[in-house]
LUMZALO-718085 format. One record per residue (C-alpha): x negated, z negated, y. Coordinates in nm, 4 decimals. Each point is the difference from the previous one (the first is absolute). Layout:
BEGIN
+----------+----------+----------+
:       px :       pz :       py :
+----------+----------+----------+
:        X :        Z :        Y :
...
+----------+----------+----------+
//
This chain:
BEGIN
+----------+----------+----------+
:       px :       pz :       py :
+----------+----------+----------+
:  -4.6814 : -14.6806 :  11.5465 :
:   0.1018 :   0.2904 :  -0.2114 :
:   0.0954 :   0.2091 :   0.2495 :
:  -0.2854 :  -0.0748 :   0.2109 :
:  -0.2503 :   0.1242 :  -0.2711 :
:   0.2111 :   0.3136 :  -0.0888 :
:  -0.0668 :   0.0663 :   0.3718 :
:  -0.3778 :  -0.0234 :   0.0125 :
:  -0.0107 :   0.2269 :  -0.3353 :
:   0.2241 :   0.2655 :   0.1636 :
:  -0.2540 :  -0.0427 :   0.2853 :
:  -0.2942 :   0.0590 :  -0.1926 :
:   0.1594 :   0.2671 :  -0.1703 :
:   0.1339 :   0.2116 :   0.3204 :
:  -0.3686 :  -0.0068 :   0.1118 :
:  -0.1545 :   0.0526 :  -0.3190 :
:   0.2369 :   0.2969 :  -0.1173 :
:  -0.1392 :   0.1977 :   0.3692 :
:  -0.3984 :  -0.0112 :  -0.1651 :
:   0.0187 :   0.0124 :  -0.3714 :
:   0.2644 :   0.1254 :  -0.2666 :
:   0.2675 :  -0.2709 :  -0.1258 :
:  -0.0662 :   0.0145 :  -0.3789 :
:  -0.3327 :  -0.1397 :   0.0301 :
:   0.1507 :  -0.3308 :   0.2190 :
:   0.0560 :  -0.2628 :  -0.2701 :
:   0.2081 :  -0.3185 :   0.2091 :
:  -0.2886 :  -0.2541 :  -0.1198 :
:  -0.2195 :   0.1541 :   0.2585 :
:   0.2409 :  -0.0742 :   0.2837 :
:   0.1569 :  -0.3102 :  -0.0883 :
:  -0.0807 :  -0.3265 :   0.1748 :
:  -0.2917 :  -0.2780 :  -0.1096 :
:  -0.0185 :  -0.3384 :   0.1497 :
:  -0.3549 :   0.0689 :   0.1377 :
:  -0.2579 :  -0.3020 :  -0.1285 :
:  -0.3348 :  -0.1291 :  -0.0087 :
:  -0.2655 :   0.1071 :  -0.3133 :
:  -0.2652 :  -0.1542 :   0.0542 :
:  -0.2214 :  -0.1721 :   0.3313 :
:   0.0711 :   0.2554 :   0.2880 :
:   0.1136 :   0.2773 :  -0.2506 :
:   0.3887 :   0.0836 :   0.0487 :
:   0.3104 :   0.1952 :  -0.1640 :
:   0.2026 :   0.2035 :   0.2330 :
:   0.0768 :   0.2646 :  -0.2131 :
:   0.3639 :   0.0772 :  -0.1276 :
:   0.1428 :  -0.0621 :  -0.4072 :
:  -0.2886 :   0.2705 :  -0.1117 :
:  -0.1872 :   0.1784 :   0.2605 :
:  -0.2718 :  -0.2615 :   0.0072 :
:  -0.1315 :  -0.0604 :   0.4429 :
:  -0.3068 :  -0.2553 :   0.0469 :
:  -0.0584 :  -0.1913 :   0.3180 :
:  -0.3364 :  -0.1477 :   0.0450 :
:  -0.0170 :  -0.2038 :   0.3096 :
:  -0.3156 :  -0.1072 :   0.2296 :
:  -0.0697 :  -0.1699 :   0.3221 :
:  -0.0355 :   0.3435 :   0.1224 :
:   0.2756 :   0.1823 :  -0.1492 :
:   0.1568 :   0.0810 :  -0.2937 :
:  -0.0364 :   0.3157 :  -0.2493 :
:   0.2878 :   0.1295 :  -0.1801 :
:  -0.0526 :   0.1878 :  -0.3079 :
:   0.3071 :   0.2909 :  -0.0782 :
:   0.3432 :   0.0074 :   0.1817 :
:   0.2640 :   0.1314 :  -0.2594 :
:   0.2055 :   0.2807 :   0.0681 :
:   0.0798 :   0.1056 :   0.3526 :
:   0.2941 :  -0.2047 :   0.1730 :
:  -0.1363 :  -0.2934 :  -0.1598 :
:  -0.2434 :  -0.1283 :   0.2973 :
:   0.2929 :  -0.2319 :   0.1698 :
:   0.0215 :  -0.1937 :  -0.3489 :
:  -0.4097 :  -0.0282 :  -0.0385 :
:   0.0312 :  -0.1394 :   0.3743 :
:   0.2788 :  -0.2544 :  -0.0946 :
:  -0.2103 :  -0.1048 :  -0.2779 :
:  -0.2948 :  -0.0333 :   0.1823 :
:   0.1616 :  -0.2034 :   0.2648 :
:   0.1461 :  -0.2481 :  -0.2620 :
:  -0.2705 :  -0.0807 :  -0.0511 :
:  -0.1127 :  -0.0969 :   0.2851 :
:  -0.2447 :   0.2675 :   0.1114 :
:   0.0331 :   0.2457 :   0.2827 :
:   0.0885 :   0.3758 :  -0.1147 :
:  -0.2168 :   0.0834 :   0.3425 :
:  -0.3212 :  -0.1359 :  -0.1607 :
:  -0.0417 :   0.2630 :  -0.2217 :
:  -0.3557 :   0.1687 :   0.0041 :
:  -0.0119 :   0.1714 :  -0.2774 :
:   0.1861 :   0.2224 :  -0.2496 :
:  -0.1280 :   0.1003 :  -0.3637 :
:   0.1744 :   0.1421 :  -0.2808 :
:  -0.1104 :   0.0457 :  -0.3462 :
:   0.1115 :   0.3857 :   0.0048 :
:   0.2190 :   0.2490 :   0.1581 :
:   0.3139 :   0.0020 :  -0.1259 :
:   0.3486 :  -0.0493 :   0.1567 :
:   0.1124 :  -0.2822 :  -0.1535 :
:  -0.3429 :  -0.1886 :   0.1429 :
:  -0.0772 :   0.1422 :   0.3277 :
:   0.3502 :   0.1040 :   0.1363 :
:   0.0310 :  -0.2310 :   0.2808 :
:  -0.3712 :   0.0250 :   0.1008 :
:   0.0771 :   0.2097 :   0.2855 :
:   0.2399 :  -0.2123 :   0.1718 :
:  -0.1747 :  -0.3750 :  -0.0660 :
:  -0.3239 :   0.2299 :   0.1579 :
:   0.1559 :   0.0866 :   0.2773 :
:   0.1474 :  -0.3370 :   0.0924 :
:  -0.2564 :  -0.2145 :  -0.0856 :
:  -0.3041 :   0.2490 :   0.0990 :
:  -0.1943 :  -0.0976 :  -0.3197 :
:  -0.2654 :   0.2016 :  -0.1604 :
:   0.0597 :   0.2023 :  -0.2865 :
:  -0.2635 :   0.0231 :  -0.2561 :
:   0.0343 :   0.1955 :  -0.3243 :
:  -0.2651 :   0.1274 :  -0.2191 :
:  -0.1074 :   0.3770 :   0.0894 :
:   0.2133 :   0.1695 :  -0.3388 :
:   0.3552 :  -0.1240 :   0.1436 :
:  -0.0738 :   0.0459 :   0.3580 :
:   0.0649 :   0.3734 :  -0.0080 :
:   0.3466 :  -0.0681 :  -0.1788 :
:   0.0547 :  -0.2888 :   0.2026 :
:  -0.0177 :   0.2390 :   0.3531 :
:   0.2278 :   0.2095 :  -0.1259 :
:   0.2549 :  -0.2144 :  -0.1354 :
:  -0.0445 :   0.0890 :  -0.3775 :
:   0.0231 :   0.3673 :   0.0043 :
:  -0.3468 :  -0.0086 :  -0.1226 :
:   0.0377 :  -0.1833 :  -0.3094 :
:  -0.0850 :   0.0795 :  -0.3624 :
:   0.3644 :  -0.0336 :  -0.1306 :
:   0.2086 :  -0.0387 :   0.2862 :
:  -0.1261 :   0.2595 :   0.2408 :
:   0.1203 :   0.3111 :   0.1484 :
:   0.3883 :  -0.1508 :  -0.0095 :
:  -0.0159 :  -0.0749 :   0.3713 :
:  -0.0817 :  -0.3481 :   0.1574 :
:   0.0151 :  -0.2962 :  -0.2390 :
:  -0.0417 :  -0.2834 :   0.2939 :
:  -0.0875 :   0.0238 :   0.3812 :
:  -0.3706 :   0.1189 :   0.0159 :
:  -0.2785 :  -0.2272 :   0.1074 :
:  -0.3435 :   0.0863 :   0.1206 :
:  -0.2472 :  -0.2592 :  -0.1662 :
:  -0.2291 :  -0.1930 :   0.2657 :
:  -0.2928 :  -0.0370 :  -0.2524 :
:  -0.0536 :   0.1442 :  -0.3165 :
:  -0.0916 :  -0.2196 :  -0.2911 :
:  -0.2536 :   0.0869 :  -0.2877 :
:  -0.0452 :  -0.1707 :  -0.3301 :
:  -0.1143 :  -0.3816 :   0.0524 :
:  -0.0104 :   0.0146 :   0.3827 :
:   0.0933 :  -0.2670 :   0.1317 :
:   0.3124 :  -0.1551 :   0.2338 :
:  -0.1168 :  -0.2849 :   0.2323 :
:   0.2434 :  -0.2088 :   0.2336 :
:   0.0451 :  -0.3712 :   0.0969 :
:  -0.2840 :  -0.1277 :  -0.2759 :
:   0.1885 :   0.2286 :  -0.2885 :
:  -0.1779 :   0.2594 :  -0.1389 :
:   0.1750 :   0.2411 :  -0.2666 :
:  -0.1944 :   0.2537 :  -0.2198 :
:   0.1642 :   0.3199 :  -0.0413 :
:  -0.0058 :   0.1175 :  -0.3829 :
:   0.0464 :   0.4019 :  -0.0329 :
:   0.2412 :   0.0018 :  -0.3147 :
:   0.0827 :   0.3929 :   0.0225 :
:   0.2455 :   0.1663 :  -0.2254 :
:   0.3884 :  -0.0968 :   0.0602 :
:  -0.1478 :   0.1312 :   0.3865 :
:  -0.3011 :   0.1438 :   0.0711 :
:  -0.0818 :  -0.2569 :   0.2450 :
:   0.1870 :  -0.3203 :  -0.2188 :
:  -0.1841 :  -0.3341 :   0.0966 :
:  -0.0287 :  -0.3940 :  -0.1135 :
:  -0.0799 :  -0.2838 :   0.2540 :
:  -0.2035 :  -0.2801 :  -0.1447 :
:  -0.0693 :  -0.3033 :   0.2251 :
:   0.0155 :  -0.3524 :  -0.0044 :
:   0.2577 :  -0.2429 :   0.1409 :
:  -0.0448 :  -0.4071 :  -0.0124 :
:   0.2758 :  -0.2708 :   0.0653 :
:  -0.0657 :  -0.3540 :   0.0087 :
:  -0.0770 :  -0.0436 :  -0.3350 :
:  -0.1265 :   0.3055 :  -0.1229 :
:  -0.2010 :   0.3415 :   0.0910 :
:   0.1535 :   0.3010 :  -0.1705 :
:  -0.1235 :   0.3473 :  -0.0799 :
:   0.2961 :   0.2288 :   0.0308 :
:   0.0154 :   0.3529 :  -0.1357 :
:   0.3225 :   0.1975 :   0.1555 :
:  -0.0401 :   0.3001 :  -0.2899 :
:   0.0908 :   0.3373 :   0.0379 :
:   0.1328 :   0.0504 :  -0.3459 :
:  -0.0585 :   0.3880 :  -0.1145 :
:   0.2665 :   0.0790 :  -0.1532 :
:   0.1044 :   0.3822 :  -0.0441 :
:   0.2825 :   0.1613 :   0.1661 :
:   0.2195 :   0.3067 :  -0.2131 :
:  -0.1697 :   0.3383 :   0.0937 :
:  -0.3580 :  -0.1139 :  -0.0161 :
:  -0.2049 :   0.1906 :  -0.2604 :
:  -0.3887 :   0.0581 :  -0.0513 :
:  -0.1767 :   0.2541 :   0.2065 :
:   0.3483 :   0.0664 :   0.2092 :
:  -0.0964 :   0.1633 :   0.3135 :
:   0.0996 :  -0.2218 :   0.2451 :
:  -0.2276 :  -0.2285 :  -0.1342 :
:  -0.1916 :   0.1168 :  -0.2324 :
:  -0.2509 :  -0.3347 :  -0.0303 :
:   0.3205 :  -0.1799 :  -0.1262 :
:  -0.0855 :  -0.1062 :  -0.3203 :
:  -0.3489 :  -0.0836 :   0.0685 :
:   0.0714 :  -0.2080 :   0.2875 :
:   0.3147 :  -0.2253 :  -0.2127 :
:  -0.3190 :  -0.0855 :  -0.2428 :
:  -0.2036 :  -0.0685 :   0.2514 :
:   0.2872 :  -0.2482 :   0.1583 :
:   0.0907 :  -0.1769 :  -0.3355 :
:  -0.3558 :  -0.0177 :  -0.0957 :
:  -0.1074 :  -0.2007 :   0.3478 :
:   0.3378 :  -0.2171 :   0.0153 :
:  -0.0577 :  -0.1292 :  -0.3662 :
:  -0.3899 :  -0.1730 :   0.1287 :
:   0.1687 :  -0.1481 :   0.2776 :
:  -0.0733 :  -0.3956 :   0.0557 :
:   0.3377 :  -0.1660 :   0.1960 :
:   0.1764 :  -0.3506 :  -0.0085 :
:   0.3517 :   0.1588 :   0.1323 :
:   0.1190 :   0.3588 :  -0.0227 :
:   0.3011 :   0.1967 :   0.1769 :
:   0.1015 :   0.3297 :   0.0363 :
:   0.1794 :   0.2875 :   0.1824 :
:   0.2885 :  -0.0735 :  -0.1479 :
:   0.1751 :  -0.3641 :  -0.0994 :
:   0.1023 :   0.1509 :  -0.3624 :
:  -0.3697 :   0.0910 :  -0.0976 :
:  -0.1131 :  -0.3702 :   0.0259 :
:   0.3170 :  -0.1588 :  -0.0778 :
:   0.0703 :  -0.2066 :   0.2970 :
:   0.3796 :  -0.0341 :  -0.0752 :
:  -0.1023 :  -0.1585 :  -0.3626 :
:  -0.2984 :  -0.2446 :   0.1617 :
:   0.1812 :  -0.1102 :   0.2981 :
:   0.3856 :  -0.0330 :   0.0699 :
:   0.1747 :   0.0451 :   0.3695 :
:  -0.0949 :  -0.3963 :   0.1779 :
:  -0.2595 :  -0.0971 :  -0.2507 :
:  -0.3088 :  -0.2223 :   0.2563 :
:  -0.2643 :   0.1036 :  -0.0104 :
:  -0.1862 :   0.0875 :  -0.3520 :
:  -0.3222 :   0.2054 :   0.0151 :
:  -0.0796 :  -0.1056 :  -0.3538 :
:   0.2982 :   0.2382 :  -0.0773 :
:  -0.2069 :   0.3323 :   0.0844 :
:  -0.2764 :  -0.1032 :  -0.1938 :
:   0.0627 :   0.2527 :  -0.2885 :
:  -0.3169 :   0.1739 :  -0.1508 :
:   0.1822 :   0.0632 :  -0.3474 :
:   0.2972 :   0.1987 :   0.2284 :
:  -0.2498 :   0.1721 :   0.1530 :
:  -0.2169 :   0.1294 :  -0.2932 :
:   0.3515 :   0.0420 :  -0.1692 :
:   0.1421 :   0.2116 :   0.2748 :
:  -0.3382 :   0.2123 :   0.0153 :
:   0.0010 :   0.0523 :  -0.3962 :
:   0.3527 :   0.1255 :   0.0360 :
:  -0.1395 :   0.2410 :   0.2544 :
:  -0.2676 :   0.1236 :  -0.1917 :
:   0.2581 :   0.1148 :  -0.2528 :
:   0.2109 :   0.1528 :   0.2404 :
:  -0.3171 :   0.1815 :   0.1302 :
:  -0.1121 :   0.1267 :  -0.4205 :
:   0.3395 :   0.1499 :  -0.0326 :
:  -0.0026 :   0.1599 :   0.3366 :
:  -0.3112 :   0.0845 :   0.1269 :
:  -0.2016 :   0.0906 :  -0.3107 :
:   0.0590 :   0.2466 :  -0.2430 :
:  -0.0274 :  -0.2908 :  -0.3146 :
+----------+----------+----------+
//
């Protein structure tokens, strides 16, 4: 078993390494997750930390962020473990344009011919696979580009199969960064999910900087709208920021109750907040 997991991470890693440079791979992005259900028809195929959604329909399903590129075989395995066909994908989201969220984009478009949709801010950096970016442009090509089949604005919404998702603009860790609000019902229960992206601020952003010089302004804006938001269960772009690996352990059943975490939330934001008064402001 060891040595089949080493393999996968090399994997990852050979394909990864092409597209982005090595020191910013940390193996917790790449490492396997038994994929499992949230919550009604809301699904985790992501890997240890680089959080991926499916959200399946009579009609399709819509997968929200892929990890880094070489990682669309294991999101397919996943998938399929779960009984649902990797073909039935309609459409792909992400909640921003980074590598380590829409690296394998390109390839699950091509093979599954689902529609990209990404709001307007991230679709430039998006087609040209990150050289665009804020903090991570002009190094070359951070993941294989992809050209966005409709462009998202703040609280448009997704419809497909009887879901319908708002799209929340959160600007500020991208210029495009977005939250997915919808809800979700088992037997039991009805849900109101909110998959938050969580602003947090990467080394080299300042106030004013040139690439982006509405930085600061927009971070506010993002911490100020994420702290009136009204949710039963939040998740996030990455495992870490909403502690799966502390709420649910590798076989647990299934557990919604377990994401039902306002106080993590609201903690996790405050700790934000700080990061952005040290960073971003000149108090």
């Amino acid at each position: 078993m060891l040595l089949i997991v080493s393999s996968v991470c090399i994997g990852f890693f050979s394909t990864a390494q092409k597209l982005i440079p090595p020191p910013l791979l940390q193996p917790d992005w790449s490492r396997d997750y038994q994929p499992f259900r949230i919550c009604g028809n809301l699904y985790y195929v992501g890997t240890y930390d680089l959080a991926c959604y499916l959200i399946t329909t009579p009609q399709g399903h819509i997968l929200i962020n892929t990890g880094l590129a070489g990682s669309a075989r294991m999101i397919r395995s996943h998938i399929e473990a779960l009984g649902f066909r990797f073909s039935d994908i309609k459409i792909l989201l992400a909640t921003h344009a980074h590598f380590d969220h829409v690296g394998a984009m390109a390839e699950i478009k091509k093979i599954t011919g689902a529609k990209m949709m990404i709001n307007e801010n991230d679709a430039p950096v998006l087609a040209d696979g990150g050289n665009s970016d804020y903090v991570f442009g002009g190094k070359g090509g951070t993941f294989p580009p992809v050209k966005a089949d409709r462009l998202l604005h703040g609280n448009d919404t997704i419809k497909l199969g009887g879901m319908q998702i708002t799209a929340l603009h959160h600007p500020g860790h991208t210029k495009g960064a977005c939250s997915f609000l919808f809800n979700v019902k088992d037997d039991h229960h009805s849900y109101r999910v909110l998959i938050a992206n969580m602003p947090s601020i990467l080394d080299g952003v300042k106030p004013g900087m040139a690439a982006y010089p509405d930085v600061a302004k927009d971070y506010a804006y993002t911490l100020d709208a994420m702290k009136n938001l009204q949710f039963d269960i939040w998740l996030a772009s990455h495992a870490s920021q909403f502690r799966l690996h502390q709420k649910r352990k590798s076989g647990d059943g299934y557990h919604p109750e377990v994401f039902i975490d306002r106080q993590g939330y609201d903690a996790a934001l405050g700790d934000l907040q700080k990061g952005y008064q040290e960073k971003l402001t000149n108090k």
